[in-house]
N, C-alpha and C positions, 0 to 999 in steps of 0.2 A: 604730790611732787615734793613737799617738803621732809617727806620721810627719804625718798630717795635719794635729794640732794643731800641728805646727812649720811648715808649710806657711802655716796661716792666718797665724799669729803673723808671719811673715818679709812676707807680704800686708801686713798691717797697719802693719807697720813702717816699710814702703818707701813706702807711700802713691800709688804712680805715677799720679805728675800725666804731666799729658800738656800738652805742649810748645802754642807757637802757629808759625806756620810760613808762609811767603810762597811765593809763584808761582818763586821762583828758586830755592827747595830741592831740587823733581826733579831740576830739571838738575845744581845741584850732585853729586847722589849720585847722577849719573851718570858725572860726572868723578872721584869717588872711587872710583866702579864700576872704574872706565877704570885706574886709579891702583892698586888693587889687581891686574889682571890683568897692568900689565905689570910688579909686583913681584915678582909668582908664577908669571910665563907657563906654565909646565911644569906646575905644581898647576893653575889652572884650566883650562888648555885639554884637558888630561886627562880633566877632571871634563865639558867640553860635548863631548867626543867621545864618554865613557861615554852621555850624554846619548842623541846622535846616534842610535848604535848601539841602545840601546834599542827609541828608537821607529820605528827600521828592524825590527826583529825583531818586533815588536807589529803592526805595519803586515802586514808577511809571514804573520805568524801568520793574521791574521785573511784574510788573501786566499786562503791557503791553508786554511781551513775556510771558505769560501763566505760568509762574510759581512761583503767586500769595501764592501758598501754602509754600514757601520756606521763606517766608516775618516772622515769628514769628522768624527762627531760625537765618535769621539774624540778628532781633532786639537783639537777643542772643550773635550774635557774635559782637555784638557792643564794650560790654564790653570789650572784648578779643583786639580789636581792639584800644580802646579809650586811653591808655596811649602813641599811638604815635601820634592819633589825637587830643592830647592836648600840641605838642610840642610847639605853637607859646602862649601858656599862662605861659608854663617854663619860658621862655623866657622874658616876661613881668614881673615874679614876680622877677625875677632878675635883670630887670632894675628899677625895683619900690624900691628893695630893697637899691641900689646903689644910688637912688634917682638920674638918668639919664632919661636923654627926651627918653619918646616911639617912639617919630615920624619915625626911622628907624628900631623900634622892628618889625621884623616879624619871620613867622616859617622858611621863607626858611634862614635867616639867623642862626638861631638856627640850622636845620639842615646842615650849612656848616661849623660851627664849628669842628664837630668829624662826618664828612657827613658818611666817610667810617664803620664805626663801628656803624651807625645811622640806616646807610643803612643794616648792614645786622640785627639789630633787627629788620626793616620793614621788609624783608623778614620772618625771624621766626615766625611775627604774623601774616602774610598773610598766611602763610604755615597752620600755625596753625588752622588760619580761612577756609582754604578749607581741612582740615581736620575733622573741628566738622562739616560742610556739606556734605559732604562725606560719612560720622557716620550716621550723622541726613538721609540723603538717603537713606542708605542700612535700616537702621533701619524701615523707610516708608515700603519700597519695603517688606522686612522681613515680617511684623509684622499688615501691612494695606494691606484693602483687591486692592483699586486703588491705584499705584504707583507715579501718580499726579492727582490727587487731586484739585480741585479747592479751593480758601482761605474758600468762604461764606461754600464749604460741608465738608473740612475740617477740621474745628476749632469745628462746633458745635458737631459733630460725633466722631471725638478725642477725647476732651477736656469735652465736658460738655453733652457727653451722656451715662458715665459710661461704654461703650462699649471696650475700648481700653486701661484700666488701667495699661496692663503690657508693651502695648508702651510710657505712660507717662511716668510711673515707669523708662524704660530703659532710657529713652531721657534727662529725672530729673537727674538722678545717672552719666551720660559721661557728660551733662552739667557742672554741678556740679564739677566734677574732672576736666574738661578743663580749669573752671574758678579758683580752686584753683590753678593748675599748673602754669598758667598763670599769677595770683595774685602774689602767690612766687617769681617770676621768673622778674617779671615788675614792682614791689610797685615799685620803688625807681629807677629801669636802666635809663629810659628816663631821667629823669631830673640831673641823675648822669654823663651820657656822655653829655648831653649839657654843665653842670656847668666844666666838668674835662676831660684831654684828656687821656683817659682811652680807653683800648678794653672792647669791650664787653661782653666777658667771666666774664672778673674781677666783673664786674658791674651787670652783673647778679646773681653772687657767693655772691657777696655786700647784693645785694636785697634778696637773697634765708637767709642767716643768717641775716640779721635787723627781717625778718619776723619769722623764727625761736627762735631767742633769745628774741620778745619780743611777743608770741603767740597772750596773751589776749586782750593787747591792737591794736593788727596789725586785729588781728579778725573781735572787734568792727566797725575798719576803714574801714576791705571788706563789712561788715554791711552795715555802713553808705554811702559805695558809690554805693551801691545794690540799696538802699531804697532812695537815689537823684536822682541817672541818670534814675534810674525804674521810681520813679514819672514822669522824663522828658516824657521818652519812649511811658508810657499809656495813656500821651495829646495827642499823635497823633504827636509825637515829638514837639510838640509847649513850651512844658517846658524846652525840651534841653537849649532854651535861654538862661536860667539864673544857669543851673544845670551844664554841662558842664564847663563852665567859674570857677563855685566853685569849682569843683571839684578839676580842673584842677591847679588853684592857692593854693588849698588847699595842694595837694599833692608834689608842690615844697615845701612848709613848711613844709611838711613831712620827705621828704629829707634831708633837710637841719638840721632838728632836730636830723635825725638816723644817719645823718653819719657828722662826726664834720669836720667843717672846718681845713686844715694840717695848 
C-alpha cells in the first residue's frame, strides 16, 4: 500500500497536462529520430539488428512448426507489440538528451525503472496480441474453406485471387480497430513510465487524451509510423535496421513534446 500511495500522490502532483501540437511535429520527431541515431549509430543500429534477428527466428520458428500461414498476421501484430519493443531506444534518447554516456544504457535497465507497471503493459500487449490471433483464427476457420492453410496456398488464394474479399474485408476492419485501440492507448505510455514513476492506468489515460486532443496531428504520426515500420516489414524485415531505431527515438520526442515536463 505504501508504494502505491506514493504513486498516486506523485499522479496528483505532476498533473500531466497534455500539450497542443501541430501537423509539423511528426516530422520534427522524426528529425530528432534521425539526430539521435547518428549520435549513437553503434547503440541503435545494434538495437534494429537485435530487432531484425528476432523476427527472423519467429518467422522460422513458425514455418518450421507448420504454421507458416499465421506469419502475415503476426507481421501485424508487430505493430501492436512495437512500443514496448522499442523500450531500450526510450531510454537512450533520454541519455542523449541528458548528454550522459550510453555505455550502461540498456532496456533491461529502462525496464527496472517502473519494472512493476512496465510489466503489466507487457502483459496487456501480449494479451492483446493473442487476441487479434485468436480473431484472425476463428476468422480462417469461419470464412476459408482449409483451417491451416500453408503460407505459398495461402496468400495467393486470399489475397490476390479475388476469392475471398469478405475475409480480407473482416480481417482489414478488427485489424484496423486493434491498431487504433492500441495506438490510443500506447502513443505515449511506454516512454511515459520509463521517463516518470507513474501506474499505468494514469499513463495510458495520459496517452488516450494527448491522442484525443490533438487528432490530426496524432493521425498523421499513426501514418507515418505505418508507412516506416511497413517499409521495414516488406524487406523481409531487413529495413527494421534502421526503421525501428527511428521510430522508436522518434517517439520519446513525441512524448516529451505531448506531455510537458512538471
Amino acid at each position: 500500500m505504501p508504494h502505491v500511495m506514493t504513486v498516486d500522490r506523485l499522479n496528483h502532483q505532476e498533473g500531466l497536462q497534455v500539450s497542443t501540437i501541430d501537423f509539423s511535429h511528426p516530422w520534427e520527431w522524426l528529425r530528432k529520430g534521425w539526430t539521435d541515431i547518428r549520435a549513437a549509430p553503434g547503440y541503435s543500429l545494434t538495437y534494429g539488428t537485435a530487432i531484425v534477428l528476432l523476427s527472423l527466428l519467429i518467422t522460422t520458428l513458425m514455418i518450421l512448426g507448420e504454421l507458416s500461414f499465421l506469419v502475415p498476421f503476426l507481421i501485424a501484430g508487430f505493430f501492436l507489440m512495437a512500443p514496448m519493443l522499442s523500450i531500450g531506444l526510450y531510454q537512450m534518447s533520454a541519455h542523449l538528451e541528458r548528454a550522459e554516456s550510453l555505455e550502461s544504457c540498456q532496456a533491461l535497465e529502462a525496464f527496472k525503472r517502473n519494472q512493476g507497471q512496465l510489466g503489466m503493459i507487457s502483459a496487456f500487449l501480449f494479451v492483446t496480441l493473442q487476441a487479434w490471433l485468436v480473431v484472425s483464427l476463428v476468422s480462417i476457420a469461419l470464412l476459408f474453406d482449409d483451417p491451416f492453410p500453408t503460407l505459398d496456398n495461402f496468400l495467393p488464394v486470399v489475397f490476390f485471387s479475388g476469392d475471398h474479399l469478405l475475409l480480407l474485408a473482416t480481417i482489414t476492419v478488427i485489424g484496423a480497430g486493434f491498431a487504433a485501440v492500441v495506438f490510443g492507448i500506447m502513443a505515449i505510455t511506454v516512454p511515459l513510465l520509463v521517463d516518470r514513476h507513474l501506474d499505468a492506468l494514469t499513463a495510458m489515460r495520459t496517452s488516450v487524451r494527448a491522442v484525443l486532443h490533438n487528432p490530426g496531428p496524432m493521425l498523421l504520426w499513426a501514418g507515418l509510423i505505418v508507412l516506416i515500420v511497413g517499409a521495414g516489414l516488406v524487406t523481409f524485415y531487413l529495413g527494421l535496421f534502421i526503421a525501428i531505431p527511428l521510430v522508436g527515438h522518434a517517439s520519446w520526442h513525441a512524448y516529451r513534446d505531448l506531455v510537458p515536463s512538471p
